[in-house]
N, C-alpha and C positions, 0 to 999 in steps of 0.2 A: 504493500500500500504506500508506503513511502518511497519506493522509485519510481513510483510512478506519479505522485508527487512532482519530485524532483526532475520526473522527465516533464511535468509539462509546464514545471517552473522557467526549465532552461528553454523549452519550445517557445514561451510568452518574451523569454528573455531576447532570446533570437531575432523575435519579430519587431521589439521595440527596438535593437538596432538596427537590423535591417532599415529603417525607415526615419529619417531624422523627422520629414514634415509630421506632422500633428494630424490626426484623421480625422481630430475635430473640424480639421479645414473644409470649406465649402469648394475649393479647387482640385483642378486635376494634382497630379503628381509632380507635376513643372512646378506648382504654386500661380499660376499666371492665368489658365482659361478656366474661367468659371463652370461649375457643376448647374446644367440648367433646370436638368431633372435624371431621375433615378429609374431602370428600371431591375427588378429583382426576381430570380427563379430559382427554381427548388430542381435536382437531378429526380427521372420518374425514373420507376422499376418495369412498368409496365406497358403493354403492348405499344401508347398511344407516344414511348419515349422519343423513337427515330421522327414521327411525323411531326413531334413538336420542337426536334432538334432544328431539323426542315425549315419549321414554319422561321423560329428564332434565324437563323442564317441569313433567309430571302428577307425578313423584315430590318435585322440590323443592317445588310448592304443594302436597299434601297434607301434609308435612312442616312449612311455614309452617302449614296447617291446624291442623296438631297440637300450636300452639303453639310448634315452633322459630323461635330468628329466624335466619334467613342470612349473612354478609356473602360475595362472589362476587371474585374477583381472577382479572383476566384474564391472558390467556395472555402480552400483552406485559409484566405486571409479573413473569413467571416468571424466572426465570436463561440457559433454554436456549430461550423466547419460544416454548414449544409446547403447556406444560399451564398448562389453568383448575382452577384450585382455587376451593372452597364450601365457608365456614367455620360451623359449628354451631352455634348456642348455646343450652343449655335453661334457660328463664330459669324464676323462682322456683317460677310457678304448677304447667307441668309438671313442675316437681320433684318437689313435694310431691304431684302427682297420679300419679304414677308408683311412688311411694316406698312409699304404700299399696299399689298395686297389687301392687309387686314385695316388699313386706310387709318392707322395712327398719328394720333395728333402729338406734335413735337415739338417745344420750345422754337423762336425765331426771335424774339425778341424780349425783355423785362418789362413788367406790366406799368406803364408809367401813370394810368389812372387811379389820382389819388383815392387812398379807402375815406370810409363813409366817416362822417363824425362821430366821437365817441359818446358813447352813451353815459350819462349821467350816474348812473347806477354801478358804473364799473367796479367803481371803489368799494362800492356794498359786496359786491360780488364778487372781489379779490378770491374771499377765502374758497373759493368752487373755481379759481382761474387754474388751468396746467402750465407749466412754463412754455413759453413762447417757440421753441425750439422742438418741443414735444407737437403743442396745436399745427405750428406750421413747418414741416420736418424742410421744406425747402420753397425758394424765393416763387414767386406768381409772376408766369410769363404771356405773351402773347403767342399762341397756336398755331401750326396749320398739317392737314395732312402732310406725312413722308411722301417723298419721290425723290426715286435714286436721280433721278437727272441734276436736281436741285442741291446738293448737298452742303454747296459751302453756304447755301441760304440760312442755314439750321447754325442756333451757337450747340456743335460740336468740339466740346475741350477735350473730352478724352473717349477715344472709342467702346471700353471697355464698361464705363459706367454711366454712356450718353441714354440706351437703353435700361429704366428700372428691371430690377428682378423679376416682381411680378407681370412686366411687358415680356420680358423673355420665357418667363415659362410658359406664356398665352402664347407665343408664336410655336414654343418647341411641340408645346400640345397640340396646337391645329396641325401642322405636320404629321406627330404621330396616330391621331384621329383619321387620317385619310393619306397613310402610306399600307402599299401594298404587302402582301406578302405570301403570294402563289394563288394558284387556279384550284379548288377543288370543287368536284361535280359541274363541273364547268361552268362554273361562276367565277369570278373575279372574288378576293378575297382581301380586305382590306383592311387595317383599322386596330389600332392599340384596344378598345373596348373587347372586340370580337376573342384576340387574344389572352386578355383576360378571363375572359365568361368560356373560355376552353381551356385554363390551366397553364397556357403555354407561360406565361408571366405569372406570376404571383400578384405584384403590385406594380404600379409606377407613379409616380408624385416628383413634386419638386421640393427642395430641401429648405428649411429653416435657416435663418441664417447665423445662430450663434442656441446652445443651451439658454433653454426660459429663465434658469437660477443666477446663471453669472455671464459675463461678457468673453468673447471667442478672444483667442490670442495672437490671432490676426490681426494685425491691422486693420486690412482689410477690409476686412466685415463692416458692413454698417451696423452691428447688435438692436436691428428694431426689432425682434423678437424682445429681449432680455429689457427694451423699453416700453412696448405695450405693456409685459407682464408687474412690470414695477408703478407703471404710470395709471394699467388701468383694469387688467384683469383683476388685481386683489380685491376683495370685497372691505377692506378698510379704506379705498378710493370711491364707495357708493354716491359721496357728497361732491365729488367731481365732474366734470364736466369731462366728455367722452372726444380722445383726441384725432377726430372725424378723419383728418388730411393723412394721419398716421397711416391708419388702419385703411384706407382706400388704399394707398403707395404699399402698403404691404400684402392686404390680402384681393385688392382690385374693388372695381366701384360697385357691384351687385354687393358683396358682402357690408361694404364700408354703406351703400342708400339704407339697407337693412337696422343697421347701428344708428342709422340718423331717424329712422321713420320710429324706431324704438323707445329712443330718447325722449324725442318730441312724444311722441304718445304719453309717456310716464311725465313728463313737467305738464301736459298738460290736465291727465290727471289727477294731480294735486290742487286745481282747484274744483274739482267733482267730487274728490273727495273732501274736502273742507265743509263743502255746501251740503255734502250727504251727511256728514258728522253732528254738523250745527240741525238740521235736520232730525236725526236722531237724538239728540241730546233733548231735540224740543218735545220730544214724545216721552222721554224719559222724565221729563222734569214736570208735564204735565199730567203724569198717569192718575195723581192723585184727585186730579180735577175730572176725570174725565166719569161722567154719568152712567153709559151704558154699564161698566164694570163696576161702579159701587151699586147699582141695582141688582145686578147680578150676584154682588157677594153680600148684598143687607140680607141676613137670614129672615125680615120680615115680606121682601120682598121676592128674592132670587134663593131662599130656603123653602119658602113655602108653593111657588110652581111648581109641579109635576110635571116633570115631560115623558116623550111617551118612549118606548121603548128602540133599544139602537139596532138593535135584529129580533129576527123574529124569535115568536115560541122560548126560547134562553133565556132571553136579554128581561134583565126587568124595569120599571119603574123608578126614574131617577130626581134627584132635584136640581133645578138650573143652578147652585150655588154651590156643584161640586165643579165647575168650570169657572169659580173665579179667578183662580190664578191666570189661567191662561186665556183668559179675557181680558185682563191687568196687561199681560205682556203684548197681545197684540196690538194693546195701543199704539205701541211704542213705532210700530210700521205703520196703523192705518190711522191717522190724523191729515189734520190739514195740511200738513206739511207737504205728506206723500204726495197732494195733489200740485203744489208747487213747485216738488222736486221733479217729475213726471216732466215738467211742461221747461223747467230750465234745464233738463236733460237733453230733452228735444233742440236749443238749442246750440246747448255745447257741444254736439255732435257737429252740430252743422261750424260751428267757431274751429273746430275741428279740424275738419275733413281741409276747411277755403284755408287757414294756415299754414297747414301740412304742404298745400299746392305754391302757398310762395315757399316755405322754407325747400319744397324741390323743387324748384325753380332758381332759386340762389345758389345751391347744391350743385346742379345742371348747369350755369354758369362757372361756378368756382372750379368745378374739375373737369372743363372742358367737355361735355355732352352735349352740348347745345344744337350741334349739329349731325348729333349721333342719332339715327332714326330705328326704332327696331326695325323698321321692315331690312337694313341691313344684314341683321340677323336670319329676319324670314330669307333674304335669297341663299343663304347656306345651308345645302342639306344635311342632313342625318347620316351619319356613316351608315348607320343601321337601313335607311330608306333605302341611298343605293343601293346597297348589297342586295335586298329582298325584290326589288324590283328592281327583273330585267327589262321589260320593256319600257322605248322611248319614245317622245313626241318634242318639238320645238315647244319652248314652254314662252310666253309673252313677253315676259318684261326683259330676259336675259337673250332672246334672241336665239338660245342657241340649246340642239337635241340634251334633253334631262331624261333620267327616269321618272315614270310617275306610274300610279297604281290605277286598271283600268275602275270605272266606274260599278262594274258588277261587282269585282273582289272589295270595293269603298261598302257600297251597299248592304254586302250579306256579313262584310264586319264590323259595321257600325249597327248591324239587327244583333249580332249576338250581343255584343255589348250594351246594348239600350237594354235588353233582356237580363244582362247580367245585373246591370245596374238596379234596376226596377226587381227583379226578386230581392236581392240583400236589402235594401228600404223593404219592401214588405217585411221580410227577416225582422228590422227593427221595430215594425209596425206592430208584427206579431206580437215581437219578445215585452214590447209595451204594453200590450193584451195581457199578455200573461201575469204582470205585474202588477194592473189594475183587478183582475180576479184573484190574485195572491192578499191584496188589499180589502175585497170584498168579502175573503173568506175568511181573513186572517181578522178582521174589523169586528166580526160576530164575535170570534173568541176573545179576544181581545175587551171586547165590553162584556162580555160573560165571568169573566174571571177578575173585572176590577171593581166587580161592586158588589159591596156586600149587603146580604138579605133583607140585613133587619133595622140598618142604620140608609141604607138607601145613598152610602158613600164612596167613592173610591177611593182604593188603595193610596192614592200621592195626589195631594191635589194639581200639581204641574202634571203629572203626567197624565191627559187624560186618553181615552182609545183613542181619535181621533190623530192626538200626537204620536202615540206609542205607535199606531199603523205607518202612519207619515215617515218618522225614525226609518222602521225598518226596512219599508219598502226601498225611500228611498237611497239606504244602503245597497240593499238587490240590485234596483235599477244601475247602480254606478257600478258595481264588476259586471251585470252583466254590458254596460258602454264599453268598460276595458277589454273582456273580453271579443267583441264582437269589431270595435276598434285595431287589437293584435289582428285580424282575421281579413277585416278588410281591407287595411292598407296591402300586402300581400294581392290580395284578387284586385283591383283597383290599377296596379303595376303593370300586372297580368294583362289586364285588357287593355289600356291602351299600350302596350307593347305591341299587343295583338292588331291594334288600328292600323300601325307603322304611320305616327304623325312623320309629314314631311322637313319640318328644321325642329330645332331643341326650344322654339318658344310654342310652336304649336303643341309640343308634345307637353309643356309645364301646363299650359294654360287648358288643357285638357284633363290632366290629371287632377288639377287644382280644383276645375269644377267638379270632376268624379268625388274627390275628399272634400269638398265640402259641402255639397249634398249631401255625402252618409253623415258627416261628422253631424249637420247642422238640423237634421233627421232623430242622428243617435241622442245627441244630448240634452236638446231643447224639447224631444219628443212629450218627457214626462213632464216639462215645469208646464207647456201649454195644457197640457189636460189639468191638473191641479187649478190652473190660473181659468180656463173657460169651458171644463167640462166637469170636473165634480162639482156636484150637490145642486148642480143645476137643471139635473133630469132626474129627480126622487121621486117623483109622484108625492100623496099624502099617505096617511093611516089608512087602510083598510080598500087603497088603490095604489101600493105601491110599485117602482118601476124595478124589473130584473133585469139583468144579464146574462144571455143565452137562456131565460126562465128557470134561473136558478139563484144565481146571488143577487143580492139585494143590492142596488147604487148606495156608494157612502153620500152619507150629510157632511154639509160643513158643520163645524162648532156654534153656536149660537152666536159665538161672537166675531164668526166671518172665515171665510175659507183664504185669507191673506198671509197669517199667521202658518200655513202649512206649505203654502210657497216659497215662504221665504224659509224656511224649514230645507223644502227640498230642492231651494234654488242652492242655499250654503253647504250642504252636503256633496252636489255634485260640483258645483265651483271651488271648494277647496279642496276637495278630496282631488280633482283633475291637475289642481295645481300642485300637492304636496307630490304626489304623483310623479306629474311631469320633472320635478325637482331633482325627484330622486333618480329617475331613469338618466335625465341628462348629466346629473353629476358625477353621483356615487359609482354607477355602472362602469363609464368608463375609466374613472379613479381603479378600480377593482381591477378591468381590464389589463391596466398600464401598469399595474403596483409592481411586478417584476420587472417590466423593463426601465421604471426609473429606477429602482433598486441597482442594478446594473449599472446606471450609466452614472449613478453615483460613484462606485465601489471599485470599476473597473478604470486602468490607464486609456488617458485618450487612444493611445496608439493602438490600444486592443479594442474600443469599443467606439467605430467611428461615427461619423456624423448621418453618412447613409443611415448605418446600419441602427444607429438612437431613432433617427425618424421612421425605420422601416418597423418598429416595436410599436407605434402610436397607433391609435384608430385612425379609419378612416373617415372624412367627413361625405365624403360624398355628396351624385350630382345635386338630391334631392335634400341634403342637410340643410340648405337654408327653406325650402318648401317647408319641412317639417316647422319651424321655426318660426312663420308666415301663419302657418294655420293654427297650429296652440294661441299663438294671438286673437289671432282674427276669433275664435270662437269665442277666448275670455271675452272681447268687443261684445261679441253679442249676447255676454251674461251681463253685463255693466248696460246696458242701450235696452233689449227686449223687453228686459222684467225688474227696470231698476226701481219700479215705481215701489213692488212691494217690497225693496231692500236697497233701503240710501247707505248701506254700508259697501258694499256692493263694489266700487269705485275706490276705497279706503285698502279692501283687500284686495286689486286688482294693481292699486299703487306699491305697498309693500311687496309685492311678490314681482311686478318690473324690477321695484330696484336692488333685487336679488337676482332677479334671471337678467339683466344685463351684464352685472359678474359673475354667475355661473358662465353664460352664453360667452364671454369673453375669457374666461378664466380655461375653460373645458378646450376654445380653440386655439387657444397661445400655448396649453401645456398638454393636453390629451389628443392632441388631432392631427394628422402630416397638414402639413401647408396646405391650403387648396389650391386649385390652379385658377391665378386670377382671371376674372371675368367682369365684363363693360354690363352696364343698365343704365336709364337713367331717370326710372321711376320703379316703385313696388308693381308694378304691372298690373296682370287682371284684379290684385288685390284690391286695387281703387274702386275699383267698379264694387265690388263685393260688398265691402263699407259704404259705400253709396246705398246700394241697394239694403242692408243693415239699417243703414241711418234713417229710410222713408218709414222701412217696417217698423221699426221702436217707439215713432209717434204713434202707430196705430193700434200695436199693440200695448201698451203703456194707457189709451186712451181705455180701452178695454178693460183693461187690471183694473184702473179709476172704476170705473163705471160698473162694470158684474162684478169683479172676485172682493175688491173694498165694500164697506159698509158706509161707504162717505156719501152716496146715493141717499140712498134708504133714509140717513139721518139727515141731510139736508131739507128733505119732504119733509117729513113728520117735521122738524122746527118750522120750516115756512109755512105749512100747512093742517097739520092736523095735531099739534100742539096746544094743550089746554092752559097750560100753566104758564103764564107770563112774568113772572118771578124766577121758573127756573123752567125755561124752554124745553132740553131736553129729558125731563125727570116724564115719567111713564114710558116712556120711547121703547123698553124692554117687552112690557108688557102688548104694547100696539105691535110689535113685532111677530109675537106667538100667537097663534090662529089655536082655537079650540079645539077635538076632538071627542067626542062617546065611545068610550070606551066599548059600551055594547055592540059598536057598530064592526067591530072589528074581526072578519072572518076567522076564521080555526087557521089558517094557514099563518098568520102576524098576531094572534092571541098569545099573549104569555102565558104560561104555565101556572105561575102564581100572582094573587094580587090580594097580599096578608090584609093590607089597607080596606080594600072592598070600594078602591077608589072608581068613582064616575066618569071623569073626564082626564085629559093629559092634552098636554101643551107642543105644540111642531113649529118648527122657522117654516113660515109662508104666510101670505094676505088670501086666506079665504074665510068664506062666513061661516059661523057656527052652528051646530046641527038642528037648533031654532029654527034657523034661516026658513025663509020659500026657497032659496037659492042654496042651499045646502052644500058647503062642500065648493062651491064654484069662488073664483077670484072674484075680491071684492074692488070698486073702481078705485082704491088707493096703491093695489098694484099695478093698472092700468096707467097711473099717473108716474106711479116710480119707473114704470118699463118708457114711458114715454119721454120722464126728465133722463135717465141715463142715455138714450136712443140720442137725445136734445144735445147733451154733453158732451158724448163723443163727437158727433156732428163739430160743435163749435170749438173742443179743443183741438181736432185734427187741422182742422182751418185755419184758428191763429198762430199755431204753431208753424205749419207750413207757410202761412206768410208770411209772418217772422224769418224762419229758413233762407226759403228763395228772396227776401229783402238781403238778408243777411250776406247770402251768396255772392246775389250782385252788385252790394256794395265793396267787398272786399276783392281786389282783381288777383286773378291766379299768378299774377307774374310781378313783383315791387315795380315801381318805376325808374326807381337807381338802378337795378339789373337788366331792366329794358332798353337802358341809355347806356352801359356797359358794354353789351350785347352789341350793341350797332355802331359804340366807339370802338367796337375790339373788331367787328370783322370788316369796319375802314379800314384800318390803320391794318390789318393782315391783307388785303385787298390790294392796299396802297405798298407794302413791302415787296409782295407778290410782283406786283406791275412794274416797281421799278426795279426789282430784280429782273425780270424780261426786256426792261427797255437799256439795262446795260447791258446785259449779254448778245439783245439785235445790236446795239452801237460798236459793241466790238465785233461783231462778225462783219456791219458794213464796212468797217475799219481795214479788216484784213482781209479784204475782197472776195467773202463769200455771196456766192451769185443768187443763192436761194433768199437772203436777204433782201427783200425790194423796201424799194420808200413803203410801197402801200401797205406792208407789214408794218413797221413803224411807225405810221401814221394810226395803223388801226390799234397799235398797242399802246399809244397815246390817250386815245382816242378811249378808249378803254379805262383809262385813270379818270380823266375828266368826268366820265359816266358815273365812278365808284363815289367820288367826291359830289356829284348832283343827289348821287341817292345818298 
């Protein structure tokens, strides 16, 4: 055991000389051309080993072809002596020939339009500033696309770091995304993706530029890793300000719009949540004022009701004033407050959405997008498209033969797919089913078992059946969202893989709306029924309504089915977020705990920089999707259903300003690099929150109006009120309709009724068994059904005009970025032109013939025009 010790002392010994560079280093073995990315494989035993030797050969020399150079480390210079790594480098030519292609924008001159005045506030807001150096890692220039013809246009000082990192690994990627590598079954075969999803690679990524914990020993290195992580992934920087220009320059502008649209979300709210707080507090502080509840809990009053039984034949005879407590607390949600939160909900949505659209706008200004359009993106296909389809047509805008997929094969796989989709929504429709008759069944025993005989009391005064079912249901409901959620993402892949969208935006924005369908389905399924289908269709005593004619429909509580929303709003909204918490952090902490152990413990020279990044998770294409939608859904638990829960907004704020350093922390220390990538908006996202934003006034108007009891008691004070000293005092009693007990079939008869009592009391406006009209709605519900109808109507109205005022007053774009905008692409316009008009004056010079006046006159000609406009 000790020589062999000793033999692998000297074997580590060996290789640390062997090698004076540092394998920490991000460069080749020269020290001089940069590593631009990584790719790594494992030796196979098995049959598929020669064809993937094959594939690996044809794909590294076409790649040499394409002007990469190589460097190759074998598998015994690895750590664990099993993966070969092949290091990348795209040297200057394909740079510049790429950068055209990929139509990158490039420094030409230093931005001389001065910035805006400082804001007054600054000084308040020191203690949230990053240092200057961090905010703006380098100087603001004036733009224009690459063109190799142009070169000495561009301030090129040094060739090697004219090109950022994250430029170069976007170019070295589009490359290996659509380099070939052999014919099989006679198709063309192409593309670093396909090689992956066949083994023939393990991984490929581009590298970090320094360890997260300390600074690389290069020179070299710029260390923006080891500066994000100190600057902004810790979660003891929550109270900072997020250093936007960093994190675009290092991980590219999709990731870094992400981090902005995040931000802004969470400052903004912080005042939703202030407003929900002050809101709640006022329910708190008024619970002891509030009428309904002290009628409820006067044992002269809310002791001596009798109400009628909660299921049948079991259930017995109870008194309204075992539901005090929980009559007490839902004040606390359904006051007058909720309906004024409801309505400045509705417009902070919309303060929202119109700020968000300048702050991208200034964004798309500041890092060059402005002329970025995705349809650029749309003209690039999918490695994937081409491969699967072989046949071609001239396609319009590009002029020139493309694959495309004919209209029959579009057809019969957008029918499976609509198919697929539309079952798993049923799936959740069902499983929603099933959790409402879990409630219905569970709701009898549950009131069977918490009242006792002989005292007519329950068990806990807080806990009454009503809640106890709520509780546990809406536990049920949340694993089974988890579960069906694990499930669908998976099928969801599946098919639109199966579509084969034509570029990488069609295929997000497709997936996007498959997930957020299920999602928006699975989650919100249960709060909408609580909020506008329970206890809305009970029938009365002795006409009650079933389900499948068996279980009985739940009632709300006497004192409003609000209090059970917000119940099972706070259950599935926290539990989704602790949740989301733990998956995104711990998991991959747990994943990485050996390979940072390693990269701690081992010499650089044995555990190198590939090989530390090749141990990290990956993020993957869809990691920021995923990251997009857990938002988007919290939006629409804070927006839908905020009315019954002004906290809502409070827990949606603490838990951003967590998941911004989780979400930052997890990708500076747990994640390989991603390969950067251009946007220069959240994309369909917009829309989606649009479409969010109309639906939450209508639904919020709803909540007001049927699930609150702010209806109800606003009648009875303006209307059928006797007591003008204390308005709402009876309110309780006008609320509970009579019942004869005699009248009550053998099927909802109880068992026992020690009392030998006559009548029992139900929430509804019908007349009493006296009546002519027996049993039927009396016209004071006719009036309540008419003011709620009334209400919605007129809150939907002036909210939305509110909105759309709101919208048009505020323009999507500042006007100092408008006037920026049109100074900046003069003055690139005007460099442009008179770049051209010295390069004609020296070729007239030196008597090139293709030079005519009338070229020069029209390149003049030309500036003059750029200066009119």
């Amino acid at each position: 055991q000790s020589g062999r010790r000793y033999n692998l002392f000297l074997k580590r010994r060996l290789r640390i000389d062997k090698r004076h560079q540092s394998k920490d280093s991000i460069f080749f073995r020269d020290g001089v051309r940069r590593i631009d990315f990584v790719l790594s494989y494992v030796d196979d035993l098995n049959k598929e080993c020669e064809k993937k030797l094959e594939r690996r050969k044809e794909f590294e020399s076409n790649l040499e072809k394409a002007g990469l150079e190589l460097e190759r480390e074998d598998k015994k210079e690895s750590e664990d002596g099993k993966i070969y790594f092949v290091k990348i480098h795209a040297p200057w030519e394909v740079l510049i020939t790429y950068a055209e292609v990929l139509n990158i924008k490039v420094p030409i001159k230093e931005n001389d339009i001065p910035s805006t005045v400082e804001n007054p506030l600054d000084c308040m807001l020191k203690p949230l500033r990053l240092p200057e150096k961090v905010m703006h890692p380098e100087p603001d220039y004036f733009t224009a696309p690459f063109s190799k013809d142009k070169q000495e246009l561009y301030l090129i000082n040094d060739e090697s770091t004219f090109f950022s990192p994250s430029m170069r690994n976007r170019i070295v990627n589009y490359i290996l995304t659509r380099c070939p590598y052999g014919t099989e079954e006679g198709k063309k075969k192409f593309g670093i993706k396909r090689l992956l999803n066949n083994g023939t690679y393990s991984a490929a990524y581009p590298l970090h530029d320094c360890q997260y914990w300390k600074k690389a020993n290069d020179p070299n290195c710029d260390n923006e890793r080891y500066t994000l992580y100190m600057e902004w992934a810790r979660f003891l920087r929550f109270y900072k300000e997020q250093p936007l220009d960093l994190i675009r320059k290092y991980y590219g502008e999709k990731i870094g719009i992400y981090f902005a649209w995040l931000g802004f979300y969470t400052e903004m709210l912080f005042l939703a949540a202030v407003v929900g707080l002050i809101c709640f507090l006022y329910g708190l502080f008024t619970m002891d004022e509030n009428m309904s509840s002290k009628e409820i809990c006067d044992p002269a009053i809310g002791g001596e009701i009798i109400m009628c039984p909660l299921c049948d034949r079991e259930c017995e005879y109870w008194r309204l004033n075992t539901t005090c407590q929980s009559s007490e607390y839902s004040h606390l949600f359904d006051n007058v407050a909720t309906l004024f939160f409801a309505i400045f909900m509705g417009i902070w949505v919309t303060l929202f959405l119109e700020f968000w659209k300048r702050r991208q706008a200034r964004l798309k200004y500041e890092w060059d997008l402005v002329d970025f359009e995705e349809e650029q993106q749309q003209l690039q296909l999918r490695p994937e498209y081409e491969a699967k389809c072989t046949q071609k047509k001239k396609y319009p805008v590009t002029q020139e033969m493309e694959p495309y997929l004919p209209i029959t094969s579009q057809a019969v796989r957008f029918c499976i797919s609509g198919t697929t989709v539309l079952f798993w929504v049923s799936l959740i429709i069902a499983s929603m089913i099933a959790v409402i008759v879990y409630r219905l069944a569970v709701y009898a025993a549950f009131a069977s078992l918490m009242e006792n005989t002989q005292t007519l009391q329950p068990i806990s005064g807080l806990l009454t059946p009503q809640l106890a079912t709520s509780v546990t249901a809406s536990c049920l409901n949340f694993v089974i969202i988890m579960i069906l959620n694990f499930l669908y993402e998976r099928i969801a892949i599946w098919i639109t893989d199966m579509e084969i969208p034509r570029t990488h935006m069609e295929y997000e924005n497709r997936l996007t709306m498959k997930m957020f369908l299920f999602q928006f389905v699975n989650y919100y399924s249960s709060c909408f029924y609580v909020a506008f289908f329970k206890g809305k269709f009970v029938g009365y005593p002795g006409a009650y309504t079933y389900m499948f004619n068996r279980w009985r429909n739940e009632e709300c509580d006497p004192a409003g089915c609000l209090i059970e929303l917000t119940t099972q709003l706070t259950i599935v909204m926290a539990g989704k977020q602790i949740w989301g918490n733990i998956q995104e952090a711990i998991v991959p902490w747990i994943c990485n705990w050996w390979g940072r152990r390693k990269a701690r413990n081992n010499p650089e020279n044995l555990y190198s920089r590939w090989e530390q990044d090749h141990d990290l998770q990956t993020f993957g294409a869809l990691g920021l999707f995923y990251e997009y939608l857990e938002m988007v859904i919290q939006f629409g638990f804070i927006t839908l259903f905020v009315a019954s829960f002004p906290l809502a907004p409070l827990l949606a704020l603490m838990n951003n300003i967590l998941e911004i350093r989780v979400d930052s922390w997890k990708l500076t220390t747990q994640y390989r690099r991603p390969v950067a990538a251009k946007a220069h908006s959240i994309g369909v996202w917009q829309e989606i929150l649009n479409g969010m934003a109309i639906l939450s006034v209508v639904t919020n108007a709803f909540i007001v109006a049927f699930t609150s009891d702010m209806i109800p008691r606003l009648v009875y004070y303006y209307a059928y009120s006797e007591n003008e000293d204390s308005p709402m005092s009876g309110y309780i009693n006008n609320s509970l309709s009579v019942f004869q007990i005699s009248d009550f079939p053998d099927r909802n008869k109880p068992k026992v009724n020690t009392e030998n009592l006559v009548i029992c009391r139900y929430r509804d406006y019908r007349y009493p068994p006296d009546h002519e009209r027996k049993y039927l709605h009396t016209m004071q519900f006719w009036h309540i059904l008419a003011a709620k109808l009334a209400f919605i109507i007129i809150m939907e109205h002036v909210v939305f005009i509110v909105k759309f005022f709101v919208a048009w007053m505020i323009p999507d774009v500042p006007a100092d970025v408008k006037a920026k905008i049109k100074r900046e692409k003069y003055l690139t316009q005007k460099i442009l032109h008179e770049y051209e008009l010295e390069k004609l004056k020296e070729r007239l010079c030196q008597g090139d013939k293709r030079a005519t006046e009338k070229e020069f006159i029209a390149t003049e000609g030309r500036m003059e025009l750029s200066r009119a406009m």
